[in-house]
C-alpha positions as CSV (number, residue, x, y, z in Angstrom):
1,X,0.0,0.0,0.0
2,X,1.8,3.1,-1.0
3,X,1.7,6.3,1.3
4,X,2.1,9.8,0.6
5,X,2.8,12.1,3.6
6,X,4.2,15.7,4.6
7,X,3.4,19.0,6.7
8,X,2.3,21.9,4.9
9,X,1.4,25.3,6.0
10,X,-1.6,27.1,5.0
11,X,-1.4,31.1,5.4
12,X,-3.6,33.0,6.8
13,X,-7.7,33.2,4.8
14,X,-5.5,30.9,2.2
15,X,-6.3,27.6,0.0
16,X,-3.2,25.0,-0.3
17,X,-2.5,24.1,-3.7
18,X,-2.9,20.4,-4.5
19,X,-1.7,18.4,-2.1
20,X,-0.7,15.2,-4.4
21,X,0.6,17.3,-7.1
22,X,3.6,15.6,-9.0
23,X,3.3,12.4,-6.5
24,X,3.2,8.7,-6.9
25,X,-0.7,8.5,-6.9
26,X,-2.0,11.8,-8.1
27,X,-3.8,10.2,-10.7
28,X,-5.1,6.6,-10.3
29,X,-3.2,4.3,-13.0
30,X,-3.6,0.7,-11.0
31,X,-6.1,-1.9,-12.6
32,X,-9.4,-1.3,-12.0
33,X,-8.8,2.2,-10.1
34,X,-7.4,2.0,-6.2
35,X,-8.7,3.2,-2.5
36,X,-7.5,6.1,-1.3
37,X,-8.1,7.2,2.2
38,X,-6.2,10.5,3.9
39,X,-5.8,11.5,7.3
40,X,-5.2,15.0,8.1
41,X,-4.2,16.9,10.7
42,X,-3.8,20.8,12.1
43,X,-1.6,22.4,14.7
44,X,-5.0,24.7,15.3
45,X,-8.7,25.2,14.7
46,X,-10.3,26.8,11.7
47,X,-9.0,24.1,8.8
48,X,-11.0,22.7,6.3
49,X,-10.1,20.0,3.7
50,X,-11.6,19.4,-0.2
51,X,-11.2,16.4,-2.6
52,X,-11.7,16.7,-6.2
53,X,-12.0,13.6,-8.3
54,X,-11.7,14.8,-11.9
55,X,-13.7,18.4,-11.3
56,X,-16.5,16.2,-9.0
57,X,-16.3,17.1,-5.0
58,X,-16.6,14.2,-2.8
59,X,-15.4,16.5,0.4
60,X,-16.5,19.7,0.3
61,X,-14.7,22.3,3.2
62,X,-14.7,19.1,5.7
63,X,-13.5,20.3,9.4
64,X,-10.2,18.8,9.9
65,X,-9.2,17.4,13.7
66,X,-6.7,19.8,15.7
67,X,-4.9,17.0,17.4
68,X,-1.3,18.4,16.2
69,X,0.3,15.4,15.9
70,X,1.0,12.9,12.9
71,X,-2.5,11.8,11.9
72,X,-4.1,8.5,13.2
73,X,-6.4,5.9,11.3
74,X,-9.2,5.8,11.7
75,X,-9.5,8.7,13.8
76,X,-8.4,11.4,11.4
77,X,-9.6,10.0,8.3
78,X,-11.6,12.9,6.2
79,X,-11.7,11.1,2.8
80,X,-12.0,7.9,2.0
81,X,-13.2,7.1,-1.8
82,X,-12.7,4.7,-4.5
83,X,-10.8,6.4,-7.2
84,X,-11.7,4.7,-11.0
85,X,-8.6,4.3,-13.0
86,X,-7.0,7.5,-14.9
87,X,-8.9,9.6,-12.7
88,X,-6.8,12.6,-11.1
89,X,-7.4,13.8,-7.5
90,X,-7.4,17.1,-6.0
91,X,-6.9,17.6,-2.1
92,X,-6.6,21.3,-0.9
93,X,-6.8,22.8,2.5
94,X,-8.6,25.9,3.4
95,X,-7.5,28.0,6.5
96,X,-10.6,30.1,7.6
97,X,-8.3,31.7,10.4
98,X,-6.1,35.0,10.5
99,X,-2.3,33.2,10.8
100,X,-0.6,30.2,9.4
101,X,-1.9,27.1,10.3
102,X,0.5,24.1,10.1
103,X,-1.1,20.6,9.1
104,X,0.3,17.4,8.6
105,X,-1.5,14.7,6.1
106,X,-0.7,11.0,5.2
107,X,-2.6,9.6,1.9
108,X,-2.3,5.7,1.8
109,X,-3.9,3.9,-1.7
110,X,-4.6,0.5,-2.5
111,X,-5.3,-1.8,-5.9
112,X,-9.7,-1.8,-6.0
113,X,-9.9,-5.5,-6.1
């Protein structure tokens, strides 16, 4: 099961840009498509997470847990979706606050059997 993780900081009343950009499963290329599910993260109320699937929202501006620590599963889980094959995802955080917000996010996929 691959994983994608990092930090990123959101500035203040700012969107993230795409959190999988130019990673290993931006856009699903396995078989009959894969599972993604991504836990997220934030050092401080007031984020909010979105996940496009080619131009379709499946999480719209979902509250995202303040625990400020590496994300657990399945406690921080705010998207969890089967992704069809050559589809492209889109994850972006939004920070609805007036200073950076730190957040830390781990995406893991797997084969759709």
């Amino acid at each position: 099961m691959p994983r994608m993780s990092d930090s990123t900081s959101v500035g203040a009343n700012a969107i993230s840009a795409n959190l999988l950009a130019g990673l290993l499963e931006e856009f699903s290329h396995r078989g009959r498509g894969q599972r993604v599910r991504m836990a997220v993260t934030a050092a401080a109320t007031g984020m909010r997470a979105s996940c496009l699937l080619n131009d379709q929202a499946v999480v719209n501006d979902q509250f995202i847990s303040l625990a400020n620590r590496f994300p657990i599963i399945p406690d921080d889980v705010v998207i969890q979706e089967r992704i069809p094959r050559g589809m492209r995802a889109v994850v972006t955080l939004r920070n609805t606050t007036a200073g950076a917000i730190v957040n830390i996010w781990a995406v893991d996929t797997k084969p759709y059997a």
